[in-house]
C-alpha positions in Angstrom: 49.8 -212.8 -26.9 48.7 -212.6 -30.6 50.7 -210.3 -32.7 50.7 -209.4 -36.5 53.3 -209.0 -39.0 53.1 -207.3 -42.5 54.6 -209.8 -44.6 55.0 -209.8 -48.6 54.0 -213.4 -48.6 51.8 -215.7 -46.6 54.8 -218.2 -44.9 57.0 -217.3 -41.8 60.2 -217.4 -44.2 58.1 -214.3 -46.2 59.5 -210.9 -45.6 58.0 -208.2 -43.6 56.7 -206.4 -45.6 58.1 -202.6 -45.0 54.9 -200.8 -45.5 52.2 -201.4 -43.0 49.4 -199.9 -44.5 50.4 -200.8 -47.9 51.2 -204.2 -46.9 50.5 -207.4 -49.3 49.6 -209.4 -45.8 49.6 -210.0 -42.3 50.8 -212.9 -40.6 49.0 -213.0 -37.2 51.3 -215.3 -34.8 49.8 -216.9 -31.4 53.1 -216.9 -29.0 51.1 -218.8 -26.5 50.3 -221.4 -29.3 53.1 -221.2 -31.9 50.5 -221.1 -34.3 50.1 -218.5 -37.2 47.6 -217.9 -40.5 47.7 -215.2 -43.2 45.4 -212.4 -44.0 45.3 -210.6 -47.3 45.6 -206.3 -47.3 44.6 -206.8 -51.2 42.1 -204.0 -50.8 44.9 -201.6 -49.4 47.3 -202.1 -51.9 46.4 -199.5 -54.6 44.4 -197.7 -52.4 44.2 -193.8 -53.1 44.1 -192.9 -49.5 43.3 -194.1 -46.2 45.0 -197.6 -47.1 46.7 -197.2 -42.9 43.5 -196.6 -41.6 41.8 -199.6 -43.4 44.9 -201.8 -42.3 45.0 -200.7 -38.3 41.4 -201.0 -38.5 41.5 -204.7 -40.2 44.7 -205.4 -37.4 42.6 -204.3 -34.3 39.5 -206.4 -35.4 42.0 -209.3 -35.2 42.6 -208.3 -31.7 46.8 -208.2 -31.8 48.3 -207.0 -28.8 51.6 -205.9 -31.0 52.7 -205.1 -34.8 55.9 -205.9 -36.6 56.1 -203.7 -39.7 58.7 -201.5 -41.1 57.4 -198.4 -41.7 54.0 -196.5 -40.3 52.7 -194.0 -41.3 50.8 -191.2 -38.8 47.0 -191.7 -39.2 47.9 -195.7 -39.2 50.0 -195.1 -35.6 46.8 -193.1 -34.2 44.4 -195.8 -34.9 46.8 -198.6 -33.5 47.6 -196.5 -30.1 43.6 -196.1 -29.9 43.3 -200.0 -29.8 46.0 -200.1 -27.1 48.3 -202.4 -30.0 51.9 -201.2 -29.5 54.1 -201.5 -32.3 57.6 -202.2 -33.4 59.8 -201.6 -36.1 62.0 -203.7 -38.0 62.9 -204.4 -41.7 64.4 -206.4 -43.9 64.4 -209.6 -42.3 62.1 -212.3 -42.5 58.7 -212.9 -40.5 60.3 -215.9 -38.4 63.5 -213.7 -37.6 61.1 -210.9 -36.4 59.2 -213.1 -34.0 62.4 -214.9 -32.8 63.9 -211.5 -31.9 60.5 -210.3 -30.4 60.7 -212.7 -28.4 64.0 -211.7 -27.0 63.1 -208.4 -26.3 65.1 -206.9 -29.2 62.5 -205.2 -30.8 62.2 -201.4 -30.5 59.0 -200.0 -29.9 58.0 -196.9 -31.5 56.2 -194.2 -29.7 55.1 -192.2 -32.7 55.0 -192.9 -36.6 58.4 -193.3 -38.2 57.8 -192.0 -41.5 55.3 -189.1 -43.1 52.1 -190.3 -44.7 52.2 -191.3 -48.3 55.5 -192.0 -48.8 
């Protein structure tokens, strides 16, 4: 299973990041492989609008399964649950604790956006 995690840097000891469409990265992790690498969400960060459209879109394209992030927003949620990527909330902790604690199933997973957009 591949998942990705918005991140504020490009390491596993980086934090998540708590805005998913307004994220400085995404760390996609391989939990059949232990094996991870960075993308940048430059474009997204001053974006005017649409910046968790762009970042679901740019997610799904990398064919995750699952998102860590702390926040997202409503039009970001719609375009993951289109691509079938389930996602899960958790901030404040760093990308490594958030996969370590996926993997024991103590994740929540949101069924609907957990915040307004363009907060």
């Amino acid at each position: 299973m591949k998942m990705a995690i918005s991140a504020q840097g490009t390491e596993l000891d980086s934090m998540i990041d708590p805005r998913f469409g307004r994220a400085k990265y995404f760390i996609l992790f391989d939990l059949e492989t232990n094996t991870h690498k960075s993308v940048e969400n430059i474009q997204n960060l001053n974006a005017t609008q649409g910046a968790g459209i762009q970042s679901a879109s740019l997610i799904a394209k990398e064919e995750v399964e699952a998102v860590i992030t702390g926040h997202c927003g409503p039009k970001a949620f719609v375009v993951l649950n289109k691509a079938k990527i389930k996602v899960f909330i958790k901030d404040g902790i760093t990308v490594k604790e958030a996969i370590s604690l996926f993997k024991k199933n103590k994740i929540v997973e949101i069924k609907e956006a957990n915040v307004e957009g363009h907060w």
